[in-house]
N, C-alpha and C positions, 0 to 999 in steps of 0.2 A: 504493500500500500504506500509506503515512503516512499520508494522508486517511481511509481508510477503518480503519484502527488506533485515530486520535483520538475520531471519532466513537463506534465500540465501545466504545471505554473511558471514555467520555462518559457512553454510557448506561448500560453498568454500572452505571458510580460512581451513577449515580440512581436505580437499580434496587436496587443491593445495596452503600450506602456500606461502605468502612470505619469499623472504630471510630478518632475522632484520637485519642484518648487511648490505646488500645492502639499505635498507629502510633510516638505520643511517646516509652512507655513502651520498646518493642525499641529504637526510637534511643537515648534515654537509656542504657539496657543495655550498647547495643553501645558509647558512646562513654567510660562509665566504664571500662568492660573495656581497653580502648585505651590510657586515659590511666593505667590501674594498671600497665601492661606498661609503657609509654614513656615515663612522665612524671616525671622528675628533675631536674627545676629549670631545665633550658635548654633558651633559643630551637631549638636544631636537634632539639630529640629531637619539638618539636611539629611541624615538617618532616616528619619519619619517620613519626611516628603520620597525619599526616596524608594523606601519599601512601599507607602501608600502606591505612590504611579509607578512604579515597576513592575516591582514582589510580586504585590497583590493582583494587579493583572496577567503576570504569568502564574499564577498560581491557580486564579479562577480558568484561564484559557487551558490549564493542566487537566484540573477536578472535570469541564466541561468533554474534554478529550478522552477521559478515564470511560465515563461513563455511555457516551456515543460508540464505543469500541464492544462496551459491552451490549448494550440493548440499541445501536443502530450504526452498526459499521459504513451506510454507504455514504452518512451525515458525515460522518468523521476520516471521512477521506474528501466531501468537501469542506470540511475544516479546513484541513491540513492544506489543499489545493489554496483555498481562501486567503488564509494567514502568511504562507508563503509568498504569493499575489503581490500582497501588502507590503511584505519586510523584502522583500529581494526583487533588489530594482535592477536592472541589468540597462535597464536601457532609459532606467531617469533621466541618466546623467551621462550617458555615452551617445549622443549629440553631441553634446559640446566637443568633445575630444573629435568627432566625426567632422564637423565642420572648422572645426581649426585645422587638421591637419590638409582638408579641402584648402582652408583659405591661404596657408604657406604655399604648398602646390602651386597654386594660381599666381604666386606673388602678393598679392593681398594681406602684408601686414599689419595693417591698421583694422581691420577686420578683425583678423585672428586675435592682436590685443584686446581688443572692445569683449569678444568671446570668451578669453581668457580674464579678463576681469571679472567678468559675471558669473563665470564659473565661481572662482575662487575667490571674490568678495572681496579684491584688492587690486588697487590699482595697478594697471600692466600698461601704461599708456608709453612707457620710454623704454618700454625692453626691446633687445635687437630679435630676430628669428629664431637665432638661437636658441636665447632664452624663452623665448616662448614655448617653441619645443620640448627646452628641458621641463619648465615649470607644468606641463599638460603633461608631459609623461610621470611628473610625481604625481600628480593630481590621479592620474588614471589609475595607477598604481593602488594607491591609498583605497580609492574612491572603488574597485573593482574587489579588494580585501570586505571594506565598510561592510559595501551593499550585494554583496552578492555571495562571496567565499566562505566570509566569516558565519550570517545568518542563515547559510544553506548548512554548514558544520554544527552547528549549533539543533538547525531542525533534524539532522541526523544522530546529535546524540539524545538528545531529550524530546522529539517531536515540535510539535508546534509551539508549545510555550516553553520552548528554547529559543527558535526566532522569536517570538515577542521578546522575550529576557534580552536577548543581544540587542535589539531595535530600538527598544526603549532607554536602556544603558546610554548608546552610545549618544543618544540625542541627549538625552541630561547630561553626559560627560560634559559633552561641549558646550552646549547652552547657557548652563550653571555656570558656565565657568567665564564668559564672555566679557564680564564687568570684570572690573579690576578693582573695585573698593572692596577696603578688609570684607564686611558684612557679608557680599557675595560669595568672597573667593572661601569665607570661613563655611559657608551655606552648601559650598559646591565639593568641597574636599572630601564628603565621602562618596559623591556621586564619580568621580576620577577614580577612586580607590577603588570602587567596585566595578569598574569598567576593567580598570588595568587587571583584574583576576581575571573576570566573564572572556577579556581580551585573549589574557596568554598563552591558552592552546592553538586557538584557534590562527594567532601572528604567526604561531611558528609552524603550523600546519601548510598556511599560505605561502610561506616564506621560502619552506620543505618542499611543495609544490613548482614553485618558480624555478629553483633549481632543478628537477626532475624533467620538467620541462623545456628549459632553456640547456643554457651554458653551466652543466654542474658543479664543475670544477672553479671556475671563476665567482660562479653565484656565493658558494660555501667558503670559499677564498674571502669575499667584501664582507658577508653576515659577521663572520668570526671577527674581523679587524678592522670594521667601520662600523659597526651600527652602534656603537657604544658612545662612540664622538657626535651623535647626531644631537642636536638639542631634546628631541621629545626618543627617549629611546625605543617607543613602541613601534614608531614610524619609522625610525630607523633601521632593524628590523626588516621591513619591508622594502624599502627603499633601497639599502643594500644590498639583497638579495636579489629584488628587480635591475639593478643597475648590472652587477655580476651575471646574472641571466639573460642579458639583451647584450652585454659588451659592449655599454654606453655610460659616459662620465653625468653624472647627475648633481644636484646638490651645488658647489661654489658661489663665493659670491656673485651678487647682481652688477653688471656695471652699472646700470640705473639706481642704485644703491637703494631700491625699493624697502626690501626687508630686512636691511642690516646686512652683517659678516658674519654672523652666526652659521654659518653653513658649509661644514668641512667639504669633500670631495668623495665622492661615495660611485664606484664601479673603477674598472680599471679599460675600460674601452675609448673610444672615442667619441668625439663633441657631438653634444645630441641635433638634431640636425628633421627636416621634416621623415626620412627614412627610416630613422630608427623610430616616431610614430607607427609606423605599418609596420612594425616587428611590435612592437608594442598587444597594436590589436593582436596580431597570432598569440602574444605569448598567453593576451587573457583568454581567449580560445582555446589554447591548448591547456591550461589550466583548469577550466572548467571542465571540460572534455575529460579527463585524468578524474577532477573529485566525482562526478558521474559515475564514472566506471568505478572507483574505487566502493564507491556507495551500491550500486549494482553488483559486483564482487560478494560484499558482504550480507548485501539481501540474499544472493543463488544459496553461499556458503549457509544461512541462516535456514533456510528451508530443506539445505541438503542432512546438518543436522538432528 
């Protein structure tokens, strides 16, 4: 039933995406509402808030899933079809990445930055090609773990409210954390902390993937002696292992000095470029392709059993 839920909801999602910005815009909603109820300055009230919209929804999406299995299994395979729909976005947000590397192609830089800002919620108005390249290829990276890898691992270990669990996480991680005054950041600190657990099989599973798929000798070469120098080490992680996998330099500073020099150098390939984009899509292709089968694998093995 998991195998055949993922797949459905596969095609879907590429038949009839959601919108990610409508998607962002209800989490966003849902997580100011939360933090207006709960959020008074202390660490435990972000505990509270956070089991309330998390926990508790993956808990009742659980009890609901227990139950449909026993007294209506074909409910609870649209569940799972449903829930997944929801949490695994494949193609929210792969336009962007689609149309930037369209717009390099064409020549159209100033395109590709406007796309590239809105992707990523930051100015990109004075980066060269390059960099846009580079910055779209982390973004896809990340963005292909988020929404797709991580909450499909997730619906594989624990069902469907395992994707809720990851989905909800990862939007409070960041959300909560967005403001920068003490109150906030004291409010959002366990909502981080519970992400970076729910996070770290799953990074490394992603991560493990890349290289399997890619370049595994170089991939396994970058994760080991670069992901630790990244600022956010989760991301690094990934980032490292994407760059090693494609044999594309990622990461360094901006010459547009956009986001600082916080940005060591992460792959040991060459300057990312619009080409190493279309090794990009393969590599998410071939990724997904691989957790598929690994998940199919272990349904056959489960029934041979």
């Amino acid at each position: 039933m998991s195998l055949f839920s993922i797949i459905l909801a596969l095609a879907l999602e590429q038949v009839k995406p959601l919108s990610g910005a409508r998607v962002d815009a209800l989490l966003a909603a849902y997580a100011r509402q939360l933090e207006a109820w709960f959020n008074a300055g202390e660490h435990h009230h972000g505990i509270v808030a956070w089991c309330v919209g998390a926990a508790l929804p993956a808990a009742i999406v659980l009890g609901l899933q227990i139950a449909l299995i026993w007294f209506a299994p074909l409910l609870g395979f649209v569940l799972n079809v449903g829930v997944l729909y929801l949490t695994v976005g494949f193609r929210q947000y792969s336009h962007y990445f689609t149309d930037i590397h369209m717009a390099l192609r064409l020549g159209e830089l100033d395109r590709a930055r406007s796309l590239l800002g809105e992707w990523r919620g930051v100015n990109s108005e004075r980066c060269n090609s390059g960099e846009v390249a580079r910055l779209a290829i982390e973004q896809a990276l990340l963005q292909s773990h988020r929404h797709v890898f991580a909450p499909l691992l997730a619906f594989a270990l624990l069902g469907p409210a395992g994707a809720v669990l990851y989905r909800l996480s990862l939007a409070f991680s960041r959300l909560w954390g967005e403001q920068g005054d003490r109150v906030s950041q004291e409010f959002a600190r366990f909502s981080r902390q519970a992400h970076n657990v729910i996070d770290w099989l799953p990074q490394r599973a992603t991560a493990a993937a890349f290289a399997v798929v890619g370049d595994f000798e170089d991939a396994i070469y970058c994760w080991r002696t670069q992901a630790q120098v990244w600022p956010d080490a989760s991301a690094g992680i990934l980032l490292a292992s994407g760059a090693g996998a494609l044999g594309v330099r990622l990461g360094m500073p901006l010459q547009a000095g956009l986001e600082g020099d916080d940005r060591p150098i992460l792959g040991t390939g060459d300057d990312a470029d619009a080409d190493f984009m279309q090794s990009t899509i393969g590599l998410v292709w071939r990724t997904l392709v691989l957790g598929v089968l690994l998940i199919a694998l272990f349904w056959v093995a489960s029934w041979v059993a």
